[in-house]
TORGU-521657 format. One line per field, with one value per residue (C-alpha): residue in one letter; x, y, z. Coordinates in steps of 0.1 Angstrom, whole numbers, plus 5000, padded with zeros to 4 digits. Layout:
<atoms>
rest [A:...]
c1 [X:...]
c2 [Y:...]
c3 [Z:...]
</atoms>
This chain:
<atoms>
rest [X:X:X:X:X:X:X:X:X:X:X:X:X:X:X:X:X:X:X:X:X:X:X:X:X:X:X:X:X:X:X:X:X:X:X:X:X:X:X:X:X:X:X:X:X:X:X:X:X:X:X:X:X:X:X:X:X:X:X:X:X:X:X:X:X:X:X:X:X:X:X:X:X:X:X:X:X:X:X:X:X:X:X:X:X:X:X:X:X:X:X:X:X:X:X:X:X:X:X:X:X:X:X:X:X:X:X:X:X:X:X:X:X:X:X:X:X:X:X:X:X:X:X:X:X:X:X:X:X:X:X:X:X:X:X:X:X:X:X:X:X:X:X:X:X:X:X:X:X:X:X:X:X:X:X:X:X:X:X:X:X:X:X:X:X:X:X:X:X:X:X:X:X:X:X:X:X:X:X:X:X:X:X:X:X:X:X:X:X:X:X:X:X:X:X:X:X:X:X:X:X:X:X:X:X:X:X:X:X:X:X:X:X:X:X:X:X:X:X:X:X:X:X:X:X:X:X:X:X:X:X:X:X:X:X:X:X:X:X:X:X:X:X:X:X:X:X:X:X:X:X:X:X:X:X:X:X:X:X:X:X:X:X:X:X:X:X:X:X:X:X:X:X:X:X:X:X:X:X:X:X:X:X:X:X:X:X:X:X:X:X:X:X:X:X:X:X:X:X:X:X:X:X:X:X:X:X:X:X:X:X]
c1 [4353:4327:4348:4340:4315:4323:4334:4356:4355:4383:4386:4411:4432:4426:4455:4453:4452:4424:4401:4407:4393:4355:4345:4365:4360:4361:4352:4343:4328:4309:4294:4275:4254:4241:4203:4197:4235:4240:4241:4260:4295:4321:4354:4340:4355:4329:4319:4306:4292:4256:4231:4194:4185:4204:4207:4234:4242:4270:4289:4291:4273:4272:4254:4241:4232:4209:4216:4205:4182:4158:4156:4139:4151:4144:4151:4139:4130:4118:4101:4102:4108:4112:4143:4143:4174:4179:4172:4197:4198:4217:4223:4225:4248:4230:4202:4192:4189:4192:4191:4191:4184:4153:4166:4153:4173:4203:4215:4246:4253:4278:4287:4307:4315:4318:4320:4335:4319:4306:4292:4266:4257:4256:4234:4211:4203:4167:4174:4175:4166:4164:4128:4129:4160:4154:4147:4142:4158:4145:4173:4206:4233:4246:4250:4263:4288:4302:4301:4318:4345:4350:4358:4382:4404:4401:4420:4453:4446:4470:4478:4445:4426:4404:4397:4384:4365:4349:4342:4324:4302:4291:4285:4264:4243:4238:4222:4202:4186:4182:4165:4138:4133:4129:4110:4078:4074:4063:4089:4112:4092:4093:4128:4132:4111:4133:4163:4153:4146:4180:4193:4168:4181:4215:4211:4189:4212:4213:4171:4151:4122:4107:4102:4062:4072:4100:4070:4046:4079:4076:4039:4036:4014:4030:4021:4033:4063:4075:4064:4082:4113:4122:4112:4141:4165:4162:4159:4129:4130:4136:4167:4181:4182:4195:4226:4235:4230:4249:4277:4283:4284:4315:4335:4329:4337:4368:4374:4373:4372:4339:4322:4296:4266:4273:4280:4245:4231:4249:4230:4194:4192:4176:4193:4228:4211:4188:4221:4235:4211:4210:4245:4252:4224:4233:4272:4279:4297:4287:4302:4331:4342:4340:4360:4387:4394:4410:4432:4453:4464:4465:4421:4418:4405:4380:4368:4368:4346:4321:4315:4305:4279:4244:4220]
c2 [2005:2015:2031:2071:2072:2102:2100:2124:2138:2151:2157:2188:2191:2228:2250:2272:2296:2283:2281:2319:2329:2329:2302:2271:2238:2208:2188:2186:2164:2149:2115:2099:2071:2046:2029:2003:2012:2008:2045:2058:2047:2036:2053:2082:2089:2073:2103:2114:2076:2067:2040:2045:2028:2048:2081:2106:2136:2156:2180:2211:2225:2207:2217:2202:2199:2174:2179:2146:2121:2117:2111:2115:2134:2133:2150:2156:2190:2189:2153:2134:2156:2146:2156:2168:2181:2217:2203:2220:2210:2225:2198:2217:2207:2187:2181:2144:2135:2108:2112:2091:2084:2062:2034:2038:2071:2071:2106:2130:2153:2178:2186:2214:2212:2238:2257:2288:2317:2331:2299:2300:2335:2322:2298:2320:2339:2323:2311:2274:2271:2240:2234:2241:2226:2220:2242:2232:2259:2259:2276:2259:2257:2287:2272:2239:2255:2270:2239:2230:2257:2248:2213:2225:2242:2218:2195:2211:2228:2261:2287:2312:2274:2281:2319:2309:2280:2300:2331:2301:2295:2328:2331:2299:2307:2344:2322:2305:2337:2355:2325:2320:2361:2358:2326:2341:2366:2395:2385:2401:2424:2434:2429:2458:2484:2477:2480:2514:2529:2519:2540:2572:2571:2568:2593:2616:2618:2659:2655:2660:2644:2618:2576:2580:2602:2574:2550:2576:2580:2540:2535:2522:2521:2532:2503:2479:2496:2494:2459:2446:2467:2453:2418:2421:2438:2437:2471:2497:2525:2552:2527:2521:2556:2569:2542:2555:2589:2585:2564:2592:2622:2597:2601:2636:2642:2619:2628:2666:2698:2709:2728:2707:2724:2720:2682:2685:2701:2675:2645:2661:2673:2706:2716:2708:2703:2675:2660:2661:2647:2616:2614:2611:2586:2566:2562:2570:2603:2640:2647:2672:2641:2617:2641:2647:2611:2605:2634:2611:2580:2565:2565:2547:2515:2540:2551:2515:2508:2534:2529:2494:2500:2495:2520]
c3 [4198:4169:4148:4138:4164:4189:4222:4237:4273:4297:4335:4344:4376:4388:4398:4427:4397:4380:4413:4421:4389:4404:4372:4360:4338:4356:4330:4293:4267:4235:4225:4206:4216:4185:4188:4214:4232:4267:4286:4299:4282:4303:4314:4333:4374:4394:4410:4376:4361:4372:4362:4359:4387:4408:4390:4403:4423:4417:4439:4408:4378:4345:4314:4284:4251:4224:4193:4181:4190:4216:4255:4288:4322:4356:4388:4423:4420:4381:4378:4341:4314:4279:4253:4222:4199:4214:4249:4274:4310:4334:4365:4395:4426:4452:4430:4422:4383:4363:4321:4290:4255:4237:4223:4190:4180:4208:4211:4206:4240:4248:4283:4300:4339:4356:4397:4413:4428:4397:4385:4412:4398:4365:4369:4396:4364:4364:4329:4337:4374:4396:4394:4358:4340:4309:4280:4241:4217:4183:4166:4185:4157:4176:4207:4195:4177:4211:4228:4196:4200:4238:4229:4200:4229:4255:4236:4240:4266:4264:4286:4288:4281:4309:4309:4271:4277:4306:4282:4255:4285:4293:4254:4260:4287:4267:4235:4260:4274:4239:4225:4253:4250:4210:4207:4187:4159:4186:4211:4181:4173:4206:4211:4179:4197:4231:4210:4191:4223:4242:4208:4219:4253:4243:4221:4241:4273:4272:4264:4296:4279:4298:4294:4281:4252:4241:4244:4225:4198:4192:4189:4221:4250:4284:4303:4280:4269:4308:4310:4280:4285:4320:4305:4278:4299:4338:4344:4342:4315:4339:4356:4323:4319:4352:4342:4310:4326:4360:4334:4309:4341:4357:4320:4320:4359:4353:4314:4311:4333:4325:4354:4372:4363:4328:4329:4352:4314:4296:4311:4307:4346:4348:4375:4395:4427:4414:4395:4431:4447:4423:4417:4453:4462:4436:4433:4470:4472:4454:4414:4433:4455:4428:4407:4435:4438:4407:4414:4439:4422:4458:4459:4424:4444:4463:4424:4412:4444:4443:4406:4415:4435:4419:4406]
</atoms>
């Protein structure tokens, strides 16, 4: 063994516990591999240890990071792609792929494991799909240092070790989104004027004023201020709104015993039958019902359902 060189991984047995939680770490690693080194090292199970020649498929998520060096990927769904540092892949179950690093600068990876029911929506968030599974990120010592951090408590693995590890990867997969939204100077700039007018809408909840004079407020265009908005968020102006709108009615309704019609005033409807008529299409029952259900501790599920439904 070379000594100081990294090379730390671990393989977790799961707990009936652990599965139920809708995400959890398999697995968990870094190494570093020197110039000219045979990949990949030794000691891995075999269902995770692959060669070149015959590359790998794996039966649950895994993502990666470069942070040094330089390498190539490939895959049946992507084709050759090569890696930089700030590569992140994300190896998708079922998908064929086989990875590794020049031999003239070998490489440093970290790797994180991980399934469940959420996972699949995690990685369904279009940010690293299976066609496209690789992305470079200029600016990654923010990432690195939370694969950093989820190695740090994999090593004792404590009670809570997976509900933390699984939080680091959501944090992960968050840095990965922001930094393919912010990647030039107007990307940012953009991002500002996106950001300004989430605070006028916030702000602006008892305001019946409508999404153009926001745009009009920020210099803006219509057209593009819609465009950019749903880029940088997921929603539309006017569904961004009706959220924070249909979200601060529910704390009155539930909070406070302030007649209907006023809570209508409060959220910039003009009148209670429109404020109805939304309320109910949107949440699933009318501002009265919604309001009467908290009154019986034994309908809090039936609350915590209907506020779950989407907008």
């Amino acid at each position: 063994m070379i000594k100081n060189r990294i090379n730390y991984y671990k393989y977790f047995p799961l707990s009936e516990e652990d599965t139920q939680m809708g995400i959890y770490i398999e697995n968990i690693g870094v190494s570093e591999v020197l110039k000219n080194e045979k990949y990949p090292l030794t000691g891995h199970p075999n269902a995770h240890y692959f060669t070149w020649d015959k590359g790998r498929l794996l039966s649950s998520f895994q993502i990666l990071l470069i942070s040094d060096g330089q390498g190539i990927f490939e895959s049946d769904k992507a084709g050759i792609v090569n890696l930089i540092p700030g590569s992140v892949i994300l190896l998708h179950p079922g998908s064929w792929h086989r990875y590794r690093p020049l031999k003239k600068t070998g490489w440093k990876e970290y790797w994180i494991g991980f399934e469940g029911e959420v996972s699949g929506m995690l990685a369904g968030s279009g940010v690293l799909s299976v066609q496209n599974p690789v992305v470079n990120i200029r600016d990654f010592e923010e990432i690195r240092s939370l694969f950093d951090s989820a190695i740090f408590h994999s090593r004792e693995t404590n009670p809570g070790f997976q509900l933390i590890v699984s939080g680091l990867l959501f944090q992960i997969f968050g840095q990965i989104l922001f930094a393919i939204k912010s990647r030039t100077k107007q990307s940012k700039s953009f991002m500002k004027q996106i950001n300004l007018a989430k605070e006028l809408m916030q702000g602006e909840l008892d305001d019946s004023s409508d999404i153009p004079e926001i745009a009009e407020k920020l210099n803006m265009g219509y057209a593009l201020f819609r465009k950019k908005f749903k880029e940088l968020t997921g929603l539309s102006p006017k569904q961004y709104q009706m959220q924070l709108k249909l979200g601060r009615a529910k704390s009155l309704l539930l909070g406070t015993d302030l007649p209907i019609k006023l809570i209508a005033y409060e959220t910039g409807y003009e009148s209670i039958y429109h404020f109805s008529k939304v309320f109910k299409e949107k949440i699933g029952c009318s501002p009265s019902q919604y309001r009467d259900l908290i009154s019986d501790t034994k309908n809090l599920n039936k609350v915590k359902k209907a506020g779950q439904r989407s907008y």
